[in-house]
C-alpha positions as CSV (number, residue, x, y, z in Angstrom):
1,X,32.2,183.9,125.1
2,X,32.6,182.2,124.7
3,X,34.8,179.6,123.4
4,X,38.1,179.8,120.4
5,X,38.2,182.3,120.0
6,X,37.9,186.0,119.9
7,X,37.9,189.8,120.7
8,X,41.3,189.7,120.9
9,X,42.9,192.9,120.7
10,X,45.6,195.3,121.2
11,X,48.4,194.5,119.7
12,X,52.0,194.1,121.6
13,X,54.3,195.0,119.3
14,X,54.4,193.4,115.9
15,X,53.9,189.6,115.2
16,X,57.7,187.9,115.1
17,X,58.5,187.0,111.8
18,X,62.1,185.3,110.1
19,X,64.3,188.2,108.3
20,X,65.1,185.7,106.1
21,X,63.1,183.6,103.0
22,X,64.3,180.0,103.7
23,X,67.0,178.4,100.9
24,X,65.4,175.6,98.4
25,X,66.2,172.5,99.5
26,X,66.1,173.4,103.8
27,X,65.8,170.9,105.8
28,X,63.4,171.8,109.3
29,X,63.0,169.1,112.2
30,X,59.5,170.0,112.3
31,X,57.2,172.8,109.8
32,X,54.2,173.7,111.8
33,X,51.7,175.4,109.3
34,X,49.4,178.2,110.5
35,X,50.2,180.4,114.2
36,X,46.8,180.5,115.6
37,X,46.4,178.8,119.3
38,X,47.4,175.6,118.0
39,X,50.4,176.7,116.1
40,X,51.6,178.8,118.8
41,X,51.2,176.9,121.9
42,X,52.6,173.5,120.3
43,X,55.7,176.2,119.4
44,X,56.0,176.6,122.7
45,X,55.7,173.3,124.3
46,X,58.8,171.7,121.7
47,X,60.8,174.5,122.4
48,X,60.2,174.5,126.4
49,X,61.2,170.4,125.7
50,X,64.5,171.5,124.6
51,X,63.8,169.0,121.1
52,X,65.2,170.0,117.8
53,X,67.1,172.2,116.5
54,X,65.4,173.4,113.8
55,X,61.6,174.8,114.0
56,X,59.9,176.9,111.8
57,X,56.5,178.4,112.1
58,X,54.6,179.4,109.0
59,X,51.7,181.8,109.7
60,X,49.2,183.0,106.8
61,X,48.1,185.7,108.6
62,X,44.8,185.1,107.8
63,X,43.6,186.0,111.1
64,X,45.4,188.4,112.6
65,X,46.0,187.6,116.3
66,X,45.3,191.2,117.0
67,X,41.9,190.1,116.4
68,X,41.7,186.6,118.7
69,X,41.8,185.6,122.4
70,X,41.0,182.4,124.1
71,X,39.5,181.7,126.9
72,X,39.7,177.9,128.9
73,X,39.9,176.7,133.1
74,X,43.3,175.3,134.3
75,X,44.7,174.4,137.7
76,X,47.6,176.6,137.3
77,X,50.3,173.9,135.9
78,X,49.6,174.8,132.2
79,X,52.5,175.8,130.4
80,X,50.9,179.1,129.3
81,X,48.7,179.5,132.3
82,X,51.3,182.1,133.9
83,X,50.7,184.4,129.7
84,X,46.9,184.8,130.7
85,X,46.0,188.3,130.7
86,X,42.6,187.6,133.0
87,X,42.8,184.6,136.2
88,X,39.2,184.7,137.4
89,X,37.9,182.0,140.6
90,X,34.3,182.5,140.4
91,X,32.0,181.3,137.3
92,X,28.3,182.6,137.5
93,X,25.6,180.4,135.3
94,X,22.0,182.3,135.6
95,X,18.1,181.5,134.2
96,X,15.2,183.6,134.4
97,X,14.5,182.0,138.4
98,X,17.8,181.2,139.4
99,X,21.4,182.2,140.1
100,X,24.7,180.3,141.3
101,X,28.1,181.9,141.6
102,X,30.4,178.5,141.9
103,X,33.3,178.4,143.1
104,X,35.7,176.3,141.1
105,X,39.0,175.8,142.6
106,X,41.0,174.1,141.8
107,X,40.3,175.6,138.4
108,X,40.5,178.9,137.3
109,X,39.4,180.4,134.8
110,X,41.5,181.9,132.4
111,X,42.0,184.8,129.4
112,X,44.9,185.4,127.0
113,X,45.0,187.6,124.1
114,X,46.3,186.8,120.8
115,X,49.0,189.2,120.8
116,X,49.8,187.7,124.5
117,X,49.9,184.4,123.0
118,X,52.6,186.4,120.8
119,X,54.6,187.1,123.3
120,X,54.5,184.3,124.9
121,X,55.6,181.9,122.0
122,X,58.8,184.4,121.4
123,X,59.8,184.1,124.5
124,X,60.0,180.3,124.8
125,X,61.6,180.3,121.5
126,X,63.8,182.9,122.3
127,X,65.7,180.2,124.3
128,X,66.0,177.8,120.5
129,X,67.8,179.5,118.2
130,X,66.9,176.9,116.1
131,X,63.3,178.1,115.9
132,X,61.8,180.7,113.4
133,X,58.2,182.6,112.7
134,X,58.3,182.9,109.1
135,X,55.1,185.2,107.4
136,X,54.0,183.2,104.5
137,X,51.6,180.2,102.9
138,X,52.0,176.5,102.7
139,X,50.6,175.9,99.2
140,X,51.3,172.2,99.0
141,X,53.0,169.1,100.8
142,X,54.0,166.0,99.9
143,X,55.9,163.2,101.3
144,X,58.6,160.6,100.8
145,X,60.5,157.8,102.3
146,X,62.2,160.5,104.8
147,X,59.4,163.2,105.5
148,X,57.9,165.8,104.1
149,X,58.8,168.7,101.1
150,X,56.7,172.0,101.5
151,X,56.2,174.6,99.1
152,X,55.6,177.7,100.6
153,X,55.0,180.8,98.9
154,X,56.9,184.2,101.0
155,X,56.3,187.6,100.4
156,X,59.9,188.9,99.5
157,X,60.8,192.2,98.4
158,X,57.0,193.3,97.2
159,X,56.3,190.3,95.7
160,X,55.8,186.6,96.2
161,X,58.4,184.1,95.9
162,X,58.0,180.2,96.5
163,X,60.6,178.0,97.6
164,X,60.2,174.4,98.6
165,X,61.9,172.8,101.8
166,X,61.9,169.8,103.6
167,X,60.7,168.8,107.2
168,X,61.1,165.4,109.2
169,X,57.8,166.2,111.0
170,X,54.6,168.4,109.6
171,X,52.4,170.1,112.2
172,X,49.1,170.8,110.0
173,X,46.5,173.3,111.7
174,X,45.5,174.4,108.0
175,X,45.0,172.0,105.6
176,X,46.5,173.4,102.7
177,X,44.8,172.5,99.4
178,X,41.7,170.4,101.3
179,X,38.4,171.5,100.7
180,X,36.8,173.2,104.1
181,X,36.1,170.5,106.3
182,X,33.7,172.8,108.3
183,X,31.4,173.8,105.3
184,X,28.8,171.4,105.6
185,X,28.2,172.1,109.2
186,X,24.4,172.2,110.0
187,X,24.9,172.9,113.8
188,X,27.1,175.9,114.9
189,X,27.1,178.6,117.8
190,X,26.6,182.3,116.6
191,X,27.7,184.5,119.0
192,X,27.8,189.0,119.3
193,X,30.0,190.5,121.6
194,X,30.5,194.0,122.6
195,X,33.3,195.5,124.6
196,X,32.5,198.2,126.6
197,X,34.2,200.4,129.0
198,X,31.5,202.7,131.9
199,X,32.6,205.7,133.5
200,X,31.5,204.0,136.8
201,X,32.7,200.4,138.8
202,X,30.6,198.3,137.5
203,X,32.0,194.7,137.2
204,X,33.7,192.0,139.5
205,X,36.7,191.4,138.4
206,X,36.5,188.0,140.2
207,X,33.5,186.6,138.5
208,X,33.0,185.6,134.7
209,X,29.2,184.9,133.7
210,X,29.5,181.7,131.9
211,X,25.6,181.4,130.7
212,X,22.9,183.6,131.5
213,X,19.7,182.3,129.6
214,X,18.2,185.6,130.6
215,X,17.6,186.6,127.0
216,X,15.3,185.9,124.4
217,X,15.1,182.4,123.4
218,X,12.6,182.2,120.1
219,X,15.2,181.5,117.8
220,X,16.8,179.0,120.0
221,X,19.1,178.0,123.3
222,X,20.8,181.3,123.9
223,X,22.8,182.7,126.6
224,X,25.1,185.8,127.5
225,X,28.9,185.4,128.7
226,X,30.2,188.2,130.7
227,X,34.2,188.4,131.1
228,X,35.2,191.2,133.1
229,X,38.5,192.6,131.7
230,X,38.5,195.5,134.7
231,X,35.9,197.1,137.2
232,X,35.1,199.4,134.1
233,X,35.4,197.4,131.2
234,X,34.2,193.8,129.7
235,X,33.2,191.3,126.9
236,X,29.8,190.8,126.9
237,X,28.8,188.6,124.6
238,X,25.1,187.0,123.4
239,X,25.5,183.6,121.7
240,X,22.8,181.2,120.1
241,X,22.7,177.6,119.6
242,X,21.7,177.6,116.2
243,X,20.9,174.9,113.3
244,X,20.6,175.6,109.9
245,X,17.1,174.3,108.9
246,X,15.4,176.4,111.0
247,X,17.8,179.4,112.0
248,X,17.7,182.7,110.1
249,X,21.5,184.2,110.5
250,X,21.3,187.1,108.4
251,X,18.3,188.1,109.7
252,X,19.2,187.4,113.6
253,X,22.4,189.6,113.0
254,X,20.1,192.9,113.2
255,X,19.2,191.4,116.6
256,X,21.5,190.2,118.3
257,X,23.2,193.4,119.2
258,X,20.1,195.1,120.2
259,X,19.5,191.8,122.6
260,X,23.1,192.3,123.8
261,X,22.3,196.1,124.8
262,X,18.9,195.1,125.9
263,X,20.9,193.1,129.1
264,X,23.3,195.3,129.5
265,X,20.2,197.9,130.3
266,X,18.3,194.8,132.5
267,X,20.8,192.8,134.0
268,X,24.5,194.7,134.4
269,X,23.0,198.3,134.3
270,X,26.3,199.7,133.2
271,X,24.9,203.2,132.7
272,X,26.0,205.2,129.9
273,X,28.9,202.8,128.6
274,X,31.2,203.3,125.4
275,X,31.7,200.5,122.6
276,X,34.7,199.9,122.6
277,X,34.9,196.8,119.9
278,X,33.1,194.0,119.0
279,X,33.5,190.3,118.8
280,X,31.1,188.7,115.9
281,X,31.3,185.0,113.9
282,X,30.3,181.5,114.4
283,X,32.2,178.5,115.4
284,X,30.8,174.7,113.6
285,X,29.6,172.1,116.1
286,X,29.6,169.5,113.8
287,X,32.9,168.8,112.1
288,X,32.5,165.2,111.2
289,X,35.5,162.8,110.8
290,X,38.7,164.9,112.5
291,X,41.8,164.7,110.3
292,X,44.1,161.8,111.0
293,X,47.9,161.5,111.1
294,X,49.7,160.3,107.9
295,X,52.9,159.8,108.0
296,X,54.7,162.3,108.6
297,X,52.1,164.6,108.5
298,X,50.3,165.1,112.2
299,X,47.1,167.7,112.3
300,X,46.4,169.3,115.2
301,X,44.2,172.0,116.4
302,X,40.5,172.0,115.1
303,X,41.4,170.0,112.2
304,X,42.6,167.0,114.8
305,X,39.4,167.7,116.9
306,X,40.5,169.8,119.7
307,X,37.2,172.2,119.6
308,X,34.7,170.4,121.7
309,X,31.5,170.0,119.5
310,X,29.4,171.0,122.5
311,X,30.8,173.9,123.9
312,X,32.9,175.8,121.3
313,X,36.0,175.6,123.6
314,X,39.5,174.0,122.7
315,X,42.5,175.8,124.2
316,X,42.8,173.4,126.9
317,X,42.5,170.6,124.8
318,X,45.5,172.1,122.5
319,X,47.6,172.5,125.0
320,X,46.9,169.0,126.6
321,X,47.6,167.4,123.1
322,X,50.9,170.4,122.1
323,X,52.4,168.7,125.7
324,X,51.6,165.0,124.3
325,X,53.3,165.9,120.7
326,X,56.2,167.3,122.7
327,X,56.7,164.3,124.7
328,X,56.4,161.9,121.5
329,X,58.8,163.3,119.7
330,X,61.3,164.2,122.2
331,X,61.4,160.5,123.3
332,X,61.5,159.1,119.5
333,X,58.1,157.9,119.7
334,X,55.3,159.0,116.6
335,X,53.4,161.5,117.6
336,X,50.5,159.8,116.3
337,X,49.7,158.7,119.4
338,X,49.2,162.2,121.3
339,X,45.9,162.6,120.3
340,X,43.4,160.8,122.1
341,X,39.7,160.2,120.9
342,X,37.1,159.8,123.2
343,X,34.4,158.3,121.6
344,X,31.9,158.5,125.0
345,X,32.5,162.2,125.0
346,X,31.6,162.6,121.2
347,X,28.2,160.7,122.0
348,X,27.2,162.7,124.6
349,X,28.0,166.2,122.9
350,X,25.8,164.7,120.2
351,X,23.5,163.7,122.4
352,X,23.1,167.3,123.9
353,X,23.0,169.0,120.5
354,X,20.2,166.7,119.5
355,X,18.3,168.3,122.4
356,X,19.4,171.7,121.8
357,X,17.4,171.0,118.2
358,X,14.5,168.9,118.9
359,X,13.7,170.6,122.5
360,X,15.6,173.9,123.2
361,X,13.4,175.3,125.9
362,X,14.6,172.4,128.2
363,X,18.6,173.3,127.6
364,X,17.9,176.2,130.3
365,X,16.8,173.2,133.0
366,X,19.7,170.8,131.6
367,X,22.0,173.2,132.4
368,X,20.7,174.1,135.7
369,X,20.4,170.9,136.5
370,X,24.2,170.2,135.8
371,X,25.6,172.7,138.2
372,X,23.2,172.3,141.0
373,X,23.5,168.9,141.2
374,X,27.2,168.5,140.6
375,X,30.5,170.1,141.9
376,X,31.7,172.5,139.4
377,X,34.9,171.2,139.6
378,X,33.4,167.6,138.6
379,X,31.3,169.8,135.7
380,X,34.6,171.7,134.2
381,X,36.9,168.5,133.5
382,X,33.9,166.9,132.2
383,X,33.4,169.4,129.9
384,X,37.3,169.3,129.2
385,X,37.0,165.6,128.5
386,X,39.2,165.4,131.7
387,X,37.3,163.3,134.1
388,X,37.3,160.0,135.6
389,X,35.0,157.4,134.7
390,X,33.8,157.7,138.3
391,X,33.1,161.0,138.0
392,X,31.5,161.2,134.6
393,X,29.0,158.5,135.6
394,X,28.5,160.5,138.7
395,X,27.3,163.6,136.4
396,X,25.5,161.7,134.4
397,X,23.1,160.2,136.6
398,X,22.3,163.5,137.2
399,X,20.9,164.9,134.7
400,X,17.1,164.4,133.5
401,X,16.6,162.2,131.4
402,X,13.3,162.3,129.4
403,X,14.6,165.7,127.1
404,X,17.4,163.3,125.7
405,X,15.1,160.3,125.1
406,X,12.4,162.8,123.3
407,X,15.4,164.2,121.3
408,X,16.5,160.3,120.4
409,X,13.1,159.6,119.4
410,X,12.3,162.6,117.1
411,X,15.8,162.0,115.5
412,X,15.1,158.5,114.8
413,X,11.7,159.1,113.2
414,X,12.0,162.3,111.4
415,X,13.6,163.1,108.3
416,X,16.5,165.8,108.9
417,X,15.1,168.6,107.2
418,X,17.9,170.4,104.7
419,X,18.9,173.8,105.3
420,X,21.5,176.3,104.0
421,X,25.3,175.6,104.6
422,X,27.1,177.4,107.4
423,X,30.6,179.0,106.3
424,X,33.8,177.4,108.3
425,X,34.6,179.5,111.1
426,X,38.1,179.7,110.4
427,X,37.1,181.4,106.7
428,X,34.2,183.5,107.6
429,X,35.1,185.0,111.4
430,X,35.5,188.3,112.3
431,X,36.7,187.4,115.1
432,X,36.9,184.2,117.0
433,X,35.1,183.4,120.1
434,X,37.5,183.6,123.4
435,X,37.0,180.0,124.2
C-alpha cells in the first residue's frame, strides 16, 4: 500500500557510491548511517541548504532500493515532491455498501521509487562536492568531547577493510550494534502485493484506492490498496491488521495472494493480467520508546519515530523532520530539537489499534465514518500529524464513540494474552510497503 515502503523497482542506473575507501583519522561534518528514505532524503535537504562541506552517506545495502518505493500526500512544496514517479488527485476508500472517490486538493498523492529517490539524492549532491555515497557498514560509534569516531567496515579490493573516521554530527537511521528495537512488536500490518500489467485499459490513472474492506475479514481489519502506475498496469495490494496472539502469519501467507486475485476477478476485472512482481513483508505498529538524540548522535527515520504507528506511512514525516535537521544545523542550533513528539497523536493511534484488536468488525464503519463526515483534506494532515488543534477536535467529534470505549474496557480488564514475536520489518522485508 500501502505505507514505507515497497515494490520498488527498476533500477536507474547503479546506486552512487564513493571511488574511494575514506583515510583513518577523516574528519566528515556530518556521517549519516544507512540510505533508505531517511538517509536519502535528509542527503538531500543539507545539501539543498548549502551547509557543510563534508557529507558522507554510508549505505549497507541491506535493502536494495531496487526493491523499495514510498508512497505519502503533499501540497506540492516538498523538496522531493517534483522526483515522484506517480502525482495522483483522487483517493477512493470502499466497504461492502459504500464508495467515495475524495477529492483531496490541496494534497496529492504521491509515488517515488527507490531508484528515483536515487537519482534524486545525486543530483542535489551533485551541486556539494563535499558530499559522498560510500557502500559499506557502520560497525560501531562512539563519542568524545568534539563528536563522534565511526568504524566502518568497506568492501575494498574483494575484501573488507575497516577504517575509523570522525564526524561533528551522526545521522543514525540504523542503530548499529543495538538489539532490534522492533522485535517485540505484537501489533503489525502484513500486507501482499502483486503488480500486474492487462492487455486492456483498465485503470484510472487519476485515482489510488486507499482502503477497500471488500475482502475477507476473519482474520482481521483488512483492506486492498490499488495504485495505478499506468491505464495497464498497477500495485494491488491486500493488507491485514494483524496481532500476534491471535493472527496466524504463516498460515495466512497461502491466502493472501489467492484473496488479492480473488478481487482483482470481483472488483477491477482486469481480465487475463500478467504478474509482473510482487510486494510482500510487514511493517511493526508498535515500536515503543523512539530513539533519542545523544549528543552528537541524532536518530532519524523509524528509529526517531517517523512511521506513524497507525497507518504504516512515514515519508512525509521524514522529509518534514530531514527539513527541520537542515535548518538546525545550518543556523548553529542542535538538531535535537527537529523532532517533534506528539504525544495526542500517539494516544489516539493507540487508541485505534486497541479497536482494531478488541472489535475489528467496527474498523470498516470507523473508517467510513472518518471520511464521510470530514473533509479529506482535514483527514490527510490528521493522519500526517499535520493539523490544527481546531481541526483535530473537529475530526474527533466525529467519530463514534462506543467501539473505542468497549476497546478501553476490554484492555483494562483483560489480561494481554502472549503471542509469538513479529520480526522487525527492516530485517525480515521483502520488500517494503510504498507508504
Amino acid at each position: 500500500m500501502t505505507p514505507t515502503s515497497s515494490g520498488e523497482r527498476a533500477t536507474v542506473g547503479s546506486p552512487a557510491s564513493s571511488p574511494r575507501v575514506p583515510l583513518p583519522g577523516e574528519r566528515f561534518d556530518a556521517i549519516i548511517v544507512g540510505a533508505g528514505a531517511a538517509g536519502l532524503s535528509l542527503a538531500c535537504h543539507l545539501a539543498d541548504s548549502g551547509w557543510g562541506d563534508k557529507v558522507l552517506v554510508v549505505d549497507d545495502a541491506d535493502q536494495p532500493l531496487e526493491q523499495k518505493s514510498w508512497a505519502w500526500w503533499s501540497r506540492g512544496d516538498g523538496l522531493l515532491d517534483a522526483a515522484a514517479s506517480a502525482v495522483i488527485g483522487t483517493l477512493r476508500v470502499a466497504g461492502a455498501t459504500w464508495q467515495r472517490d475524495l477529492a483531496i486538493a490541496p494534497y496529492s498523492y504521491r509515488r517515488i521509487t527507490g531508484p528515483e529517490l536515487s537519482a534524486a539524492t545525486d543530483r542535489f549532491i551533485a551541486e556539494r562536492p563535499g558530499y559522498e555515497r560510500l557502500s559499506g557498514s557502520v560497525t560501531a560509534i562512539a563519542q568524545d568531547s568534539t563528536g563522534a569516531r565511526l568504524v566502518i567496515e568497506v568492501p575494498h579490493d574483494g575484501h573488507r577493510r575497516t577504517v575509523e573516521v570522525a564526524a561533528r554530527w551522526v545521522f543514525d537511521s540504523v542503530g548499529p550494534g543495538e538489539p532490534s528495537r522492533g522485535s517485540g512488536t505484537r501489533a503489525y500490518l502484513d500486507f501482499h502485493g502483486l503488480y500486474i500489467d492487462c492487455p486492456t485499459d483498465v485503470f484510472d490513472t487519476g485515482t489510488a484506492t486507499l482502503m477497500d474492506f471488500r475482502t475477507d475479514q476473519s482474520a482481521g481489519t483488512a483492506f486492498v490498496y490499488v495504485l495505478p502506475l499506468t491505464a495497464r498496469s498497477a500495485l494491488v495490494e491486500r493488507t491485514v491488521f494483524a496481532f500476534s496472539d491471535r493472527y496466524d502469519r504463516t498460515r495466512q501467507a497461502t491466502l493472501q495472494e489467492s484473496r488479492v486475485r480473488q478481487y482483482l476477478r470481483e472488483h477491477v476485472r482486469a481480465g487475463a493480467y500478467r504478474v509482473t512482481g510482487h510486494e510482500v513483508g510487514i511493517i511493526p505498529l508498535e515500536r515503543g520508546p523512539v530513539a533519542k538524540p545523544s549528543g552528537w548522535i541524532v536518530p532519524i527515520g523509524a528509529r526517531a519515530g517517523m512511521v506513524k504507528a497507525s497507518t504504516g506511512y512515514g515519508f512525509e514525516r521524514i522529509q518534514r523532520h530531514s527539513a527541520a535537521i537542515a535548518s538546525c544545523v545550518a543556523s548553529g542550533r542542535h538538531p535535537a530539537s527537529a523532532a517533534r513528539e506528539c504525544h495526542w497523536a500517539r494516544t489516539l493511534d493507540h487508541a485505534l489499534l486497541r479497536v482494531m484488536h478488541a472489535d475489528p468488525a467496527q474498523a470498516p464503519d470507523i473508517f467510513a465514518t472518518l471520511f464521510a463526515r470530514n473533509p479529506a483534506p482535514r483527514v490527510l494532515s490528521f493522519l500526517d500529524e499535520d493539523a490544527s488543534w481546531r481541526d483535530q477536535l473537529k475530526l474527533c467529534a466525529t467519530m463514534p464513540r462506543a467501539p473505542f470505549v468497549r476497546a478501553q474496557v476490554r484492555a483494562a480488564t483483560s489480561t494481554r494474552v502472549a503471542g509469538p514475536r513479529v520480526p522487525h520489518a527492516e530485517s525480515d522485508k521483502v520488500s517494503l510497503p510504498s507508504r
